[in-house]
SERO-4910 file (N, C-alpha, C, O; in steps of 0.05 Angstrom, whole numbers):
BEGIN
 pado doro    nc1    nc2    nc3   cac1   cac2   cac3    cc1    cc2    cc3    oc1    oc2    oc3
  Unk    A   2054   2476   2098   2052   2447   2094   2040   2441   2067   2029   2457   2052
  Unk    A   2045   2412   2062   2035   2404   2041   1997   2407   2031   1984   2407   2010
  Unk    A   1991   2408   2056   1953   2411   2051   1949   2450   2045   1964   2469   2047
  Unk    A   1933   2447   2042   1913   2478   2032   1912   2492   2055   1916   2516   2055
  Unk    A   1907   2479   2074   1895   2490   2098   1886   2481   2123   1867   2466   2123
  Unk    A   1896   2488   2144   1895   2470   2171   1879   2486   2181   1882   2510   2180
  Unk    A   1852   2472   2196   1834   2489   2215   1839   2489   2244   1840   2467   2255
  Unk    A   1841   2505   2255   1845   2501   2283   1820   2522   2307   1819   2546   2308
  Unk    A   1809   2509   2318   1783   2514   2335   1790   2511   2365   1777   2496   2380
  Unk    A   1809   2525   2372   1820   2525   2397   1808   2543   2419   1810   2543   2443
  Unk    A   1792   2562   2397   1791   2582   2412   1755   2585   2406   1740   2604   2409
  Unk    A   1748   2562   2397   1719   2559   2391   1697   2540   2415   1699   2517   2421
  Unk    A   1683   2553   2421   1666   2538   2447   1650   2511   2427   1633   2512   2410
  Unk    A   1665   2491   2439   1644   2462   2419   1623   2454   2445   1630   2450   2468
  Unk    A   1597   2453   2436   1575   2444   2438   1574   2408   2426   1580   2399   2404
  Unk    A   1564   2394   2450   1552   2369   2438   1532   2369   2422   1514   2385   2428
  Unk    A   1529   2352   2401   1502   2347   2388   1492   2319   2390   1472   2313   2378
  Unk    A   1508   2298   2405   1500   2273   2402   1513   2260   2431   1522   2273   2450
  Unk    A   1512   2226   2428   1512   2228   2461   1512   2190   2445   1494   2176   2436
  Unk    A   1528   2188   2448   1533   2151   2436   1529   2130   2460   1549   2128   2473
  Unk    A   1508   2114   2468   1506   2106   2496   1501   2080   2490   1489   2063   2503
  Unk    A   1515   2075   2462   1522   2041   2466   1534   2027   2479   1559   2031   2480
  Unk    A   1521   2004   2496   1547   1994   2512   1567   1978   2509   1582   1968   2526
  Unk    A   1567   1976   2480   1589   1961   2471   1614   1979   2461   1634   1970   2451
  Unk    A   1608   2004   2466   1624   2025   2451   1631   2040   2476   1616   2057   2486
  Unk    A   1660   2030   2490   1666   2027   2508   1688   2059   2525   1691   2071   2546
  Unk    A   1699   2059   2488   1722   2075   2483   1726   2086   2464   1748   2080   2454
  Unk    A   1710   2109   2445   1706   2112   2426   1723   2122   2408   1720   2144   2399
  Unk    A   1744   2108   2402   1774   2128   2395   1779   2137   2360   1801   2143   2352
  Unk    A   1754   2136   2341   1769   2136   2323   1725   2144   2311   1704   2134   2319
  Unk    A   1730   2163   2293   1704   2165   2285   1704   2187   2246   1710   2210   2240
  Unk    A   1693   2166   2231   1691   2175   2206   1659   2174   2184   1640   2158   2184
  Unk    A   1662   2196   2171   1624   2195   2159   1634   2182   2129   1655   2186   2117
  Unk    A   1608   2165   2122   1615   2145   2106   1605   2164   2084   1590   2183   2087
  Unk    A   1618   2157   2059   1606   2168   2031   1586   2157   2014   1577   2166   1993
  Unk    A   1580   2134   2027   1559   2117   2014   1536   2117   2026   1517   2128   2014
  Unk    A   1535   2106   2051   1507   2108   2065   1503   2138   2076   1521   2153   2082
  Unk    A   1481   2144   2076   1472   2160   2083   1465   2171   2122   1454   2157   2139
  Unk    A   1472   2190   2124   1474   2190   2162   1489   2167   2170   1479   2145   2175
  Unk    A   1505   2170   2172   1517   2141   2177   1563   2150   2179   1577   2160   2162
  Unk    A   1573   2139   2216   1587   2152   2218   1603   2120   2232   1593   2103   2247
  Unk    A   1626   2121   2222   1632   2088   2222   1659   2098   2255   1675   2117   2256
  Unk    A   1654   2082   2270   1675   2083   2292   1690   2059   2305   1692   2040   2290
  Unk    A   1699   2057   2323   1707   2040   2336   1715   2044   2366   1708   2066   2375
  Unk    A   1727   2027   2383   1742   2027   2401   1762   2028   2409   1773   2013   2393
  Unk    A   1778   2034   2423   1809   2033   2424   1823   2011   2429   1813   1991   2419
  Unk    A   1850   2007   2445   1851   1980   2447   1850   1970   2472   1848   1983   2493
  Unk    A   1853   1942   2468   1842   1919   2480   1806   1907   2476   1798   1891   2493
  Unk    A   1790   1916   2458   1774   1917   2440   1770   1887   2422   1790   1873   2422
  Unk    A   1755   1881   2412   1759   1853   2401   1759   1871   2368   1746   1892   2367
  Unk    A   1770   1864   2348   1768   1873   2325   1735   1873   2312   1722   1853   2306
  Unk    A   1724   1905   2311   1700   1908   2307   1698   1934   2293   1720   1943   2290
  Unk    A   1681   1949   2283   1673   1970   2277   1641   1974   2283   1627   1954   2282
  Unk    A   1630   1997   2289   1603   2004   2286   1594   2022   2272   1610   2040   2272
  Unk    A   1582   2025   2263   1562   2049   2249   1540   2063   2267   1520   2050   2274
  Unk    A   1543   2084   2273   1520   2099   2283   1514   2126   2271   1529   2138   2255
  Unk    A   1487   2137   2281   1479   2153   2259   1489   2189   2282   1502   2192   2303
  Unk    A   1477   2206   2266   1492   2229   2271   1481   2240   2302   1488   2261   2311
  Unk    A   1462   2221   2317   1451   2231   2341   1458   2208   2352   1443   2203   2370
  Unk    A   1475   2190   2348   1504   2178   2369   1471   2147   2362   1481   2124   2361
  Unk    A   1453   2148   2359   1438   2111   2359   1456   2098   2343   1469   2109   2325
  Unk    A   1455   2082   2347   1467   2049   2326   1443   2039   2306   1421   2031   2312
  Unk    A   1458   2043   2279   1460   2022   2268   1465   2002   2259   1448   1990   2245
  Unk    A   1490   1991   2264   1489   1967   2272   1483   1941   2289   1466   1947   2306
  Unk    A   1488   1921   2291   1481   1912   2304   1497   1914   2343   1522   1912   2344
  Unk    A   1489   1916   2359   1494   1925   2383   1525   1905   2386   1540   1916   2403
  Unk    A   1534   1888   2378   1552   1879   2388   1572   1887   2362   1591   1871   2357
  Unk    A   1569   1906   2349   1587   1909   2321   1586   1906   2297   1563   1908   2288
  Unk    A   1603   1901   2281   1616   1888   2257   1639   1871   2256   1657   1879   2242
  Unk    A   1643   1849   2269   1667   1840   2268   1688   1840   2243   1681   1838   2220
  Unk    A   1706   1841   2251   1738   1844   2224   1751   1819   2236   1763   1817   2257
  Unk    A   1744   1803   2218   1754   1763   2221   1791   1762   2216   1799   1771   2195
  Unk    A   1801   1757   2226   1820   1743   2226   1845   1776   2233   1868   1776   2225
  Unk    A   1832   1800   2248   1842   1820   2260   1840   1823   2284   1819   1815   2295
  Unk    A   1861   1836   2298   1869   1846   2318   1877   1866   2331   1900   1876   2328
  Unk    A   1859   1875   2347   1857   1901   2367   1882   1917   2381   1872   1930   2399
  Unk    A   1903   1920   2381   1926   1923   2393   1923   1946   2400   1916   1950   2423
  Unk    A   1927   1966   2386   1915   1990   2399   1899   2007   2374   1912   2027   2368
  Unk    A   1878   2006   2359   1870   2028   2343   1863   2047   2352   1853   2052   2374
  Unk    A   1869   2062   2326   1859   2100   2347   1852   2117   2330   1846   2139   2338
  Unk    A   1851   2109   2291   1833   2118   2275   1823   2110   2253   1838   2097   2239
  Unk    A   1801   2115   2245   1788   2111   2226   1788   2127   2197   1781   2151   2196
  Unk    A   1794   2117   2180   1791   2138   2156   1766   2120   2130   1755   2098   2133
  Unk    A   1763   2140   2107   1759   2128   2083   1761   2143   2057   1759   2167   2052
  Unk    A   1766   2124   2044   1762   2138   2008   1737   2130   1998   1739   2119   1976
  Unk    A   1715   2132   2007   1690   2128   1991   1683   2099   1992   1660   2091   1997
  Unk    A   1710   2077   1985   1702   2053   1975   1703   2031   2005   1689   2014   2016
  Unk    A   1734   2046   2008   1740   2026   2026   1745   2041   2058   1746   2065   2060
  Unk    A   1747   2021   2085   1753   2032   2104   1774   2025   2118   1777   2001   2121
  Unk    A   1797   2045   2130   1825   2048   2134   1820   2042   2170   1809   2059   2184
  Unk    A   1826   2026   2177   1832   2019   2214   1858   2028   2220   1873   2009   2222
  Unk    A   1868   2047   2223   1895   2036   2243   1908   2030   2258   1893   2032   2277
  Unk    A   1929   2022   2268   1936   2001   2291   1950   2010   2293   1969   1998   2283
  Unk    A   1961   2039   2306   1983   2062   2304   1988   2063   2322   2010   2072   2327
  Unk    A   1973   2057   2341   1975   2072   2365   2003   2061   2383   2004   2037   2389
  Unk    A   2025   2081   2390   2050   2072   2408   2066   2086   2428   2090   2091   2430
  Unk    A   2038   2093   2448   2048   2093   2462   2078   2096   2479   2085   2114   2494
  Unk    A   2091   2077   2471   2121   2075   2478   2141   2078   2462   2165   2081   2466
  Unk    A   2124   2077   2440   2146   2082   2420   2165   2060   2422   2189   2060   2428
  Unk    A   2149   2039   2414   2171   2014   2415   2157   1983   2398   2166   1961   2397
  Unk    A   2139   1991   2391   2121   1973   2379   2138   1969   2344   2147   1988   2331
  Unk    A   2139   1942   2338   2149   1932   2306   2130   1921   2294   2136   1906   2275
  Unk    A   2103   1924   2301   2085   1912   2291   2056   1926   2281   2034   1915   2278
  Unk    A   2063   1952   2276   2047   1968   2267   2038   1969   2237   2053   1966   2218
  Unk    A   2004   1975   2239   2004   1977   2211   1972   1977   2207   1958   1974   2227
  Unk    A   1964   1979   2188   1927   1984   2175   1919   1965   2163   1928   1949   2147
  Unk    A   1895   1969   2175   1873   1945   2160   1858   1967   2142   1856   1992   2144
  Unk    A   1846   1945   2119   1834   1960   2101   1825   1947   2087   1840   1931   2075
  Unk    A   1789   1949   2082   1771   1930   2073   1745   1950   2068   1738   1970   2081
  Unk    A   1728   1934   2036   1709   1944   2035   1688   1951   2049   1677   1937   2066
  Unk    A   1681   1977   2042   1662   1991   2067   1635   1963   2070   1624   1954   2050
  Unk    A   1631   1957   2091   1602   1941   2095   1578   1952   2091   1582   1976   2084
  Unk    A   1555   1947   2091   1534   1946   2093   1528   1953   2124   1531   1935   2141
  Unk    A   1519   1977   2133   1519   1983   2172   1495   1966   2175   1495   1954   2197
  Unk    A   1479   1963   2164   1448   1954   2170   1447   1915   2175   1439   1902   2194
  Unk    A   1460   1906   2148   1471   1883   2152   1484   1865   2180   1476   1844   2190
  Unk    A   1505   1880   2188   1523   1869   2205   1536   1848   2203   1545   1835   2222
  Unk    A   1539   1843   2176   1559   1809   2165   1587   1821   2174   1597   1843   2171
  Unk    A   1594   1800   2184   1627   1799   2190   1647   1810   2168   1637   1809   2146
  Unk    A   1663   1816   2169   1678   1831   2141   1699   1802   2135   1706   1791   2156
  Unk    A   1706   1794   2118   1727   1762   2116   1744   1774   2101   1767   1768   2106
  Unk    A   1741   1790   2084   1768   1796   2071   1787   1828   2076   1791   1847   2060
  Unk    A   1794   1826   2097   1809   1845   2099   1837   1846   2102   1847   1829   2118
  Unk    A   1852   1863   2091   1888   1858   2088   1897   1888   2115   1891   1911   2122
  Unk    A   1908   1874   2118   1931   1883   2136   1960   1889   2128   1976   1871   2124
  Unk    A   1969   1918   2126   1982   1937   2113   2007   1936   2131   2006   1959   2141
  Unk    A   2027   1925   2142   2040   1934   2159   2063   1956   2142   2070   1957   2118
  Unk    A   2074   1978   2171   2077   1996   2169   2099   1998   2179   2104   1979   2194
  Unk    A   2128   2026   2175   2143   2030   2190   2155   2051   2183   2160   2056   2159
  Unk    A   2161   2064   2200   2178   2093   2200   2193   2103   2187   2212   2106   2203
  Unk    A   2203   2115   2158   2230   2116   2157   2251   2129   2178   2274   2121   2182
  Unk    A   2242   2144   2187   2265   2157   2207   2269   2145   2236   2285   2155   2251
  Unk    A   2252   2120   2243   2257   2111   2260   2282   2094   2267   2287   2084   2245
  Unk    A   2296   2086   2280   2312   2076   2287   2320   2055   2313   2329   2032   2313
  Unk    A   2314   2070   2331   2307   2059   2359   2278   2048   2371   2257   2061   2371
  Unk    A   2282   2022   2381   2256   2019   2392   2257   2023   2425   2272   2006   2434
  Unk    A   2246   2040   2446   2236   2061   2436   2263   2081   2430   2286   2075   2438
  Unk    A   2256   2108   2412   2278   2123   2407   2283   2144   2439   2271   2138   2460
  Unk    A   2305   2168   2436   2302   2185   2456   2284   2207   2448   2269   2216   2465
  Unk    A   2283   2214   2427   2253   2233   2417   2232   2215   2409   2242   2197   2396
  Unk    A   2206   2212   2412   2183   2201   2410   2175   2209   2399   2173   2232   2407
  Unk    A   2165   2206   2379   2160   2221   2355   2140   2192   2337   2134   2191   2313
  Unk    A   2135   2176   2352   2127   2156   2332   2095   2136   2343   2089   2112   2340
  Unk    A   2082   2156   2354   2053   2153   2362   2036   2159   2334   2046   2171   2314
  Unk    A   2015   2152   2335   1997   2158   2318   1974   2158   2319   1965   2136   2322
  Unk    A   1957   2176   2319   1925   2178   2336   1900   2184   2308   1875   2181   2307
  Unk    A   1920   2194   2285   1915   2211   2262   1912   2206   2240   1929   2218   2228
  Unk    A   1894   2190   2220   1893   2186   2188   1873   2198   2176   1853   2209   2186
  Unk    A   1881   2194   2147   1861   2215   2141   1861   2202   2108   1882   2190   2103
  Unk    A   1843   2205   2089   1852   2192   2062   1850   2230   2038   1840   2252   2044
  Unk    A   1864   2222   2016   1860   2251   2004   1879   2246   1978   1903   2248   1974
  Unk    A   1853   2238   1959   1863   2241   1926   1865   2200   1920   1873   2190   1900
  Unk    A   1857   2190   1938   1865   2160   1936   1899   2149   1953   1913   2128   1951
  Unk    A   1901   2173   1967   1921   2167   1989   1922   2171   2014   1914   2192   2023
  Unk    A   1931   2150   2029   1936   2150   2055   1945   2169   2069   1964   2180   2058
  Unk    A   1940   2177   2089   1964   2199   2108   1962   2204   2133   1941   2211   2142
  Unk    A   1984   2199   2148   1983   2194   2177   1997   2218   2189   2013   2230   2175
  Unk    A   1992   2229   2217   2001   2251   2225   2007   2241   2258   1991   2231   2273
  Unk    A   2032   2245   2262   2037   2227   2283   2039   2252   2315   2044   2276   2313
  Unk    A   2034   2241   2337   2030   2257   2364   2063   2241   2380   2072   2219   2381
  Unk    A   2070   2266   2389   2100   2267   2393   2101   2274   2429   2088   2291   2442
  Unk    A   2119   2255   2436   2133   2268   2468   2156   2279   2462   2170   2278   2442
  Unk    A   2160   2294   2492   2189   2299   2498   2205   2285   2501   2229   2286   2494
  Unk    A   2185   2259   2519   2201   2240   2538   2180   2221   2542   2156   2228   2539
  Unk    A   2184   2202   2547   2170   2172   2569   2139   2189   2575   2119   2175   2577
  Unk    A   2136   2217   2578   2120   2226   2597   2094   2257   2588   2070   2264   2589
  Unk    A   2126   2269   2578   2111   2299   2570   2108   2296   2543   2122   2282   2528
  Unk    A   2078   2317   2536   2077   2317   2513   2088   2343   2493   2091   2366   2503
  Unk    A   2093   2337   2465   2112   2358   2451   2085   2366   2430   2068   2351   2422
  Unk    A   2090   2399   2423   2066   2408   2403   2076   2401   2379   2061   2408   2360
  Unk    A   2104   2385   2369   2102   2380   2343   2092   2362   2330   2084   2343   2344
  Unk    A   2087   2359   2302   2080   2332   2294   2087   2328   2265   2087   2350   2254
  Unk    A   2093   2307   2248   2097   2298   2229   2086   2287   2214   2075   2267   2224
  Unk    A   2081   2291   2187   2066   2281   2164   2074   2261   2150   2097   2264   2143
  Unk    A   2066   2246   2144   2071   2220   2131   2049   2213   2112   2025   2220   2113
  Unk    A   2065   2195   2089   2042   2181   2065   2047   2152   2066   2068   2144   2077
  Unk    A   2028   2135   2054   2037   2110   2054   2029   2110   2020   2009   2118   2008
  Unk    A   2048   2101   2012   2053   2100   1979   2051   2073   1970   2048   2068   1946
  Unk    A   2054   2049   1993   2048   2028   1978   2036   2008   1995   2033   2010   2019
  Unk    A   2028   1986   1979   2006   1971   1998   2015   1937   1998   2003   1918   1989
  Unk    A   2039   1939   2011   2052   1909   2013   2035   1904   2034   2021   1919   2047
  Unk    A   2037   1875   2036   2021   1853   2053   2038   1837   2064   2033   1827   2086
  Unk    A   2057   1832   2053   2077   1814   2060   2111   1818   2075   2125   1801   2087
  Unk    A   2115   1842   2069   2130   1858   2069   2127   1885   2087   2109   1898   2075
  Unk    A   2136   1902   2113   2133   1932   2114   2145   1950   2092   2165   1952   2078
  Unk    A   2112   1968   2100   2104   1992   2079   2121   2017   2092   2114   2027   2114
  Unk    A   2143   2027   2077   2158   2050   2095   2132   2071   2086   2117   2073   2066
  Unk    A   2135   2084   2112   2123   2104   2101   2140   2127   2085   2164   2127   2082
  Unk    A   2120   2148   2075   2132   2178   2067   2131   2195   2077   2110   2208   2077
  Unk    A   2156   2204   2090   2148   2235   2108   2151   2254   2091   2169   2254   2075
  Unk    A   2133   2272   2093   2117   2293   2070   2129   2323   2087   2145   2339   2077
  Unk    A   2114   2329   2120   2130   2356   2122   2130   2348   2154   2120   2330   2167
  Unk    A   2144   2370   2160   2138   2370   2193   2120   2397   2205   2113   2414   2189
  Unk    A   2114   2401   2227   2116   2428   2239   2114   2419   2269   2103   2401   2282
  Unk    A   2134   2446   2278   2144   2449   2303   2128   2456   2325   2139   2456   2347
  Unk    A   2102   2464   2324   2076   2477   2346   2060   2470   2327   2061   2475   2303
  Unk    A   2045   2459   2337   2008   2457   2327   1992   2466   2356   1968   2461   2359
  Unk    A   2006   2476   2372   1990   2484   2402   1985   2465   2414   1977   2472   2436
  Unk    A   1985   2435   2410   1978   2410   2428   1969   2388   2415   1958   2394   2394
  Unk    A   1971   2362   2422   1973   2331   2414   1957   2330   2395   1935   2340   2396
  Unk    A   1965   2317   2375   1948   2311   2346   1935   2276   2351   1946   2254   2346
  Unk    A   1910   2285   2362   1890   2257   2362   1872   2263   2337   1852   2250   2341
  Unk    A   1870   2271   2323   1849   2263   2311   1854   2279   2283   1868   2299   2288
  Unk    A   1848   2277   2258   1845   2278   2241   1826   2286   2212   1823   2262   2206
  Unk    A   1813   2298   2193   1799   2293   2175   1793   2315   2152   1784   2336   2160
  Unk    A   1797   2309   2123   1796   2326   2108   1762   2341   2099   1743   2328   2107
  Unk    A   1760   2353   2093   1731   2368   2090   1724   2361   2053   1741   2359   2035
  Unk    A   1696   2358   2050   1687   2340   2029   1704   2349   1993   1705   2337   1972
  Unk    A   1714   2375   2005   1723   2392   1973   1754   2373   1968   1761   2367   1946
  Unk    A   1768   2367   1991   1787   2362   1996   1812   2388   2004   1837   2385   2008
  Unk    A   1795   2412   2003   1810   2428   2011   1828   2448   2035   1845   2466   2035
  Unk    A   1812   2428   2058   1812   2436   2083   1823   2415   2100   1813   2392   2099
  Unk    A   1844   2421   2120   1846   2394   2138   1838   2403   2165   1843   2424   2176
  Unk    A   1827   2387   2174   1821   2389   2211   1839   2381   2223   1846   2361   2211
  Unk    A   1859   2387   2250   1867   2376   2269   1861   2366   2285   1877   2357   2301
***
């Protein structure tokens, strides 16, 4: 593939180190460490969620404020990850389920202040779409997305695939987003594929050198 190196810990016993017992953090589907603040790990909820983000620190307490960060004039449909480039922070609204959704796409707005808790007002909304898609839904599913990740000042999405309506498939697909219309859908760029990754690609994130990717 196009990255350096894919890590895979399948066969590694993970231990908890933290334990997030906010009760506003319902569904924790999407979780990234900020480059600015210090201990500090920006997440969210999945969907049906009111458009929010939190910050909490590396033993799962909040810093923010208990009911969030709201993202003004956004909507929750389904997000399912979180990314960043240092400056700014990547939401996406990928998540499909059915593979039938035309309304997909990323928010993306300067990182906040976690301690603060001011509402974020200026954030743009990136909509998004497949090139290889065709069918809403298609007969291969191939067009979920659980997975972003940022690397070099670019976007990149790694999408979680069925067989069918039902079963899930170990392949998955790489994609870039190369441009940042607002007004217009952003096709994406499919970059590579592969055929087994051993099971569903939820989650995502490059390691600080940029040389390493996590699945």
């Amino acid at each position: 593939m196009m990255l350096l190196a894919l890590l895979f810990i399948s066969q590694t016993t993970l231990k908890p180190v933290a334990k997030v017992s906010a009760e506003a953090i319902e569904e924790m589907s999407g979780i990234v460490k900020s480059r600015r603040f210090a201990d500090t790990y920006w997440v969210h909820n999945d969907s049906g969620d009111v458009a929010r983000v939190f910050a909490i620190r590396k033993d799962g307490s909040l810093i923010s404020p208990a009911e969030g960060i709201r993202i003004q004039l956004a909507k929750n449909i389904d997000w399912e990850d979180i990314a960043t480039d240092g400056k700014n922070l990547y939401v996406s609204d990928l998540g499909n389920n059915g593979n039938s959704r035309k309304d997909l796409g990323i928010y993306v707005f300067a990182e906040p202040d976690p301690a603060k808790g001011e509402p974020v007002s200026k954030a743009s909304f990136l909509p998004v779409r497949y090139p290889d898609q065709k069918a809403f839904p298609p007969e291969q599913r191939y067009f979920d997305c659980e997975a972003i990740f940022c690397l070099r000042g670019k976007l990149y999405a790694i999408t979680k695939h069925r067989m069918n309506a039902f079963m899930p498939a170990t392949s998955a697909n790489l994609y870039r987003l190369d441009t940042r219309w607002t007004d217009e859908p952003n096709t994406l760029v499919k970059i590579d594929g592969e055929a087994d990754l051993g099971g569903w690609v939820t989650a995502a994130d490059v390691s600080p050198d940029g040389k390493t990717l996590a699945v």
